[in-house]
N, C-alpha and C positions, 0 to 999 in steps of 0.2 A: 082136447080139453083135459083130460086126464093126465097129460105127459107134461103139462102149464102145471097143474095142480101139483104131481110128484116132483117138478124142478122146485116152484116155488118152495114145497116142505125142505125136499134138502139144502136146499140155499138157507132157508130160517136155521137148520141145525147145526151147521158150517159156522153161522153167525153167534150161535148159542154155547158151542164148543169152547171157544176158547177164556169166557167167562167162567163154563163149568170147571175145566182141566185147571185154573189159576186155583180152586181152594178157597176164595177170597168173596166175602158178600160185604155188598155197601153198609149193610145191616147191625154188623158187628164191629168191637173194638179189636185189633189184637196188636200181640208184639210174638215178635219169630227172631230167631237169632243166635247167634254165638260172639263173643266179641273176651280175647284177650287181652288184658290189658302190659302195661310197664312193669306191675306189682311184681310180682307176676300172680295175675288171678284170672278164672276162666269166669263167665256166666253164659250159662245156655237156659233161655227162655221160650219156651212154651205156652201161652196163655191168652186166653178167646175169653171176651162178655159180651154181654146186651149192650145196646147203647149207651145205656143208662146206669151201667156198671152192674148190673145184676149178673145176675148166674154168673160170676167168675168163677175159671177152671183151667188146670191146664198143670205144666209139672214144670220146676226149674230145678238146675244143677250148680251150684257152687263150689269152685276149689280153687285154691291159691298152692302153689309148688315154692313157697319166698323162707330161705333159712331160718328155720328154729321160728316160720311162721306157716306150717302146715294143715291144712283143712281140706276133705271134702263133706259137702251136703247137698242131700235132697230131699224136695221136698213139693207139696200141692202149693197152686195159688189159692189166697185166700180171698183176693182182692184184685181188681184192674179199673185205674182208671187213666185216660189219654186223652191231650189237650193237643191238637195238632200232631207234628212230630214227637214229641213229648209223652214219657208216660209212667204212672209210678206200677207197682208190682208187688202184693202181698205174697208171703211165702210161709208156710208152715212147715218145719223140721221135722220130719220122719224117717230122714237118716242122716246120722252125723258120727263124723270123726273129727272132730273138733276138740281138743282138750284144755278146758280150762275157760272154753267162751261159751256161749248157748250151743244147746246143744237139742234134743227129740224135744218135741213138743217146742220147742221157743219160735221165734218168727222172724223176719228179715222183712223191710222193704227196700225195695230198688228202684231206684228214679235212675230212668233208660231213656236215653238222647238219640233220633234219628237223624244225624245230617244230610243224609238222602247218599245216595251209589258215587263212588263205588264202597262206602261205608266205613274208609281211612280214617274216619273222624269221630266214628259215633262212640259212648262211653256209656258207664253206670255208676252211680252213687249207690256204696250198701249202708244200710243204718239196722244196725242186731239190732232184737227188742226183747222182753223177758217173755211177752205173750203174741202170738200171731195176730196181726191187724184183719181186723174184718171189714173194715172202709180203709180206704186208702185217702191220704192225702194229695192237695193237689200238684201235678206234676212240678220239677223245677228243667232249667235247661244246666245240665252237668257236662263241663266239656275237661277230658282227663287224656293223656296221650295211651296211645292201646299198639299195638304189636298187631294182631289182625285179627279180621270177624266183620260180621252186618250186621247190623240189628233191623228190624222193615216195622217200623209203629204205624197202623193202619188206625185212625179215625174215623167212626162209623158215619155217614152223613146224614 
């Protein structure tokens, strides 16, 4: 009976592994990624909320490498909110080498597009803003040609 009992626990933990080891709960919204585009501009996104868009958090990266159009920035999410594949992405500047456009303190949103693996396709729309969004508006679908990267928009269920 005991040796039923210690199979069945490890079988359940075998089963439980590989939900743990993914990172990923039904629970939350996120977006995970890097994705270069044509411009040439990079976005690397980092960013987890509630379902319901609360507690958004998390960090993104912005830079473009495009002649005599040179930028990087980083900075906190302020905002997440995701509709399906779809997702937009508040951004607060905290560090910027941007000269001449927003710069610390100003804010970005990013409408971020997942066409699913192997992610040849996925894109983002950036829109500067003078102030950091604290609600996000709702997603759009943005399809832009990209050089490479994934982006994974995970909808909490």
């Amino acid at each position: 009976m005991k040796r039923l009992l210690t199979g069945g626990f490890l079988a359940l933990c075998l089963l439980a592994l590989p939900v743990a080891a993914s990172g990923t709960s039904p629970n939350v919204d996120k977006v995970d990624g890097t994705v270069e585009d044509l411009f040439p501009s990079t976005l690397h996104v980092n960013a987890i909320s509630n379902a319901d868009g609360t507690d958004a958090r998390g960090r993104l990266w912005y830079t473009a490498d495009a002649p005599g159009f040179e930028f990087n920035e980083a900075g906190e999410v302020t905002c997440l909110r995701v509709q399906g594949n779809n997702a937009t992405v508040g951004m607060r500047i905290d560090r910027s080498k941007l000269p001449g456009l927003p710069g610390e303190g100003n804010g970005f949103v990013f409408y971020v597009s997942d066409f699913g693996e192997p992610g040849d396709m996925d894109s983002h729309l950036d829109v500067p803003m003078t102030t950091p969004p604290t609600v996000c508006p709702a997603p759009i679908v943005f399809a832009y040609p990209q050089k490479s990267g994934n982006f994974v928009v995970q909808d909490a269920t």
